[in-house]
N, C-alpha and C positions, 0 to 999 in steps of 0.2 A: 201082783197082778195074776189072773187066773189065766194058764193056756191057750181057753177056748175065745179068748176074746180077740176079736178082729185086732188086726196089724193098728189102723186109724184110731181105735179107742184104746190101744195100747200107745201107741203116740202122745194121744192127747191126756191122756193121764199121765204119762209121767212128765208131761207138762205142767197139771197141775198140778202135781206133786212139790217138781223142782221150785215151781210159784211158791207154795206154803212154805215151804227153809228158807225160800229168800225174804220173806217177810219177817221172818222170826229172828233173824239176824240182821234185818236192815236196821240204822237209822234212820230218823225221823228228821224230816226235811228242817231248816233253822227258824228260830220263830220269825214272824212275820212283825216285821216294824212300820210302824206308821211317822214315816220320817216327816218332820215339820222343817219344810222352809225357813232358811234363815238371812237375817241382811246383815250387811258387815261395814262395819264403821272404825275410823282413829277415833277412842273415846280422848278426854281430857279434858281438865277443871279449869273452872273461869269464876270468879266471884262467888264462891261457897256452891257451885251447883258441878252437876259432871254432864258434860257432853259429849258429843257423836260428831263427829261430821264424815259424810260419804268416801266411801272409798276413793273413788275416781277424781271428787274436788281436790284431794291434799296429795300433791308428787313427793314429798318429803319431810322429813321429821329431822332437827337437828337444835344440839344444844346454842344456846347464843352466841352467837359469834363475836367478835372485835367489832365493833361498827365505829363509824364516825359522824357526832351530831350534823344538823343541817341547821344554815339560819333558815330564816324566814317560812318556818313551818308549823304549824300546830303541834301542841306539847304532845298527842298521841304517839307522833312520829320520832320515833327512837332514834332514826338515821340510816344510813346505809352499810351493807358491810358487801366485804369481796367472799364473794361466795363459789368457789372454781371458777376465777374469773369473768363472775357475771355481777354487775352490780343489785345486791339487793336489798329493796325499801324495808325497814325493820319497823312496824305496828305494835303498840302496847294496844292490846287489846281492851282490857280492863279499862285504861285510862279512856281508851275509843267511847268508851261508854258509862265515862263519868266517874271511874271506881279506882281503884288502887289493884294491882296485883299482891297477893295475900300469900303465897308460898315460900318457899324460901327462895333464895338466888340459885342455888346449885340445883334447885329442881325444875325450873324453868326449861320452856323450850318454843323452840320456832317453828309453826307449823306453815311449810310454802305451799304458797297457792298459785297456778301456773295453766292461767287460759290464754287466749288470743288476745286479750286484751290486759288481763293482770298479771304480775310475776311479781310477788310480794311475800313477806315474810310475817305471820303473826305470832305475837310474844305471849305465850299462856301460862299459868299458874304451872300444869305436870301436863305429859302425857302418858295415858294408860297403854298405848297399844294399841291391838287391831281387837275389836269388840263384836262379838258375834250375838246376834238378837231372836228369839225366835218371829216370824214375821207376825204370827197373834199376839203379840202383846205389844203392838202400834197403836198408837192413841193421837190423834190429831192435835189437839189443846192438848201439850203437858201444862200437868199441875205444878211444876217446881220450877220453871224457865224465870231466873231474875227478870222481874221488871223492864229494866234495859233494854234487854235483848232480844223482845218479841216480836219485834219487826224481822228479826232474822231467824227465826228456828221453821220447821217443818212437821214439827210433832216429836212423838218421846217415844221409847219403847223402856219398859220393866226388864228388868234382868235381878235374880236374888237381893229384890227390896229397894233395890233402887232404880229412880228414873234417872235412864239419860236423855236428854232434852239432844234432837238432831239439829244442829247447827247447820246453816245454808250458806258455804261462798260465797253462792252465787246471788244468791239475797245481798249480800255485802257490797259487793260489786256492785249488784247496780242503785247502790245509794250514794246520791250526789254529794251528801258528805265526805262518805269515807274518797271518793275518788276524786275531791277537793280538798287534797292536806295541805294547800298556801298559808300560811296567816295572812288573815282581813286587815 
């Protein structure tokens, strides 16, 4: 900087000085992502297809317990088991809907379901775990939902080629069958 130049343009230059090195050495902020929304489900298999059902519908995941049959009930109805001391209604689900469970036995599991009004257990082929979806890839009518069980799903979401079809509780629940398991 040259002598004759005023104090303030002496300032301000070696302002913009110190600016230029701090450039030439910074870092570049991180790239910017365009985060996509995601919804999160218990996946698990039922009649050759894979399902979803909502987080919030299923309190608990557990391998089959000891149960003990019931008379006078519909064949769906596997029976009761003592569950931390609470009694709970054990569902073949498959059968609920006319089919046979297809898995093996050691891979079976009970997914409970526990509102104000239901605390039951159903009996599925596996479960996958907690399944994360991106929310674009929902689809109202999935393509792959058996037959059966259209009355009960919600839509599907695509995940690496395959659909899971979202299973509904709460659709369950309020079908007078399933919360009619006397035998006629």
């Amino acid at each position: 900087m040259p002598e004759s130049m005023p104090e303030e343009l002496k300032a301000y230059s070696a302002l913009v000085d110190l600016s230029r090195q701090s450039l030439g050495v910074a870092r570049g902020l991180p790239a910017q992502i365009d985060i996509t929304p995601h919804w999160s489900g218990i996946g698990f298999e039922l009649l050759g297809a894979k399902f979803v059902v909502p987080m919030g519908e299923v309190s608990e995941m557990l391998e089959v317990p000891t149960y003990t049959r019931l008379p006078g009930v519909k064949s769906w109805v596997r029976g009761v088991a003592n569950v931390r001391g609470r009694l709970l209604p054990i569902f073949d689900l498959a059968s609920y809907f006319g089919e046979r469970l297809a898995g093996p036995r050691k891979q079976r599991r009970i997914l409970i379901l526990e509102t104000e009004n239901v605390y039951s257990g159903l009996m599925v082929d596996n479960v996958h775990g907690m399944q994360h979806f991106p929310v674009d890839t929902f689809k109202d009518v999935p393509d792959s939902s058996p037959q059966e069980t259209k009355n009960f799903v919600a839509g599907s979401y695509s995940q690496a080629g395959h659909e899971w079809v979202v299973f509904s509780p709460k659709l369950l629940e309020q079908d007078d069958q399933f919360m009619n398991a006397a035998q006629n």
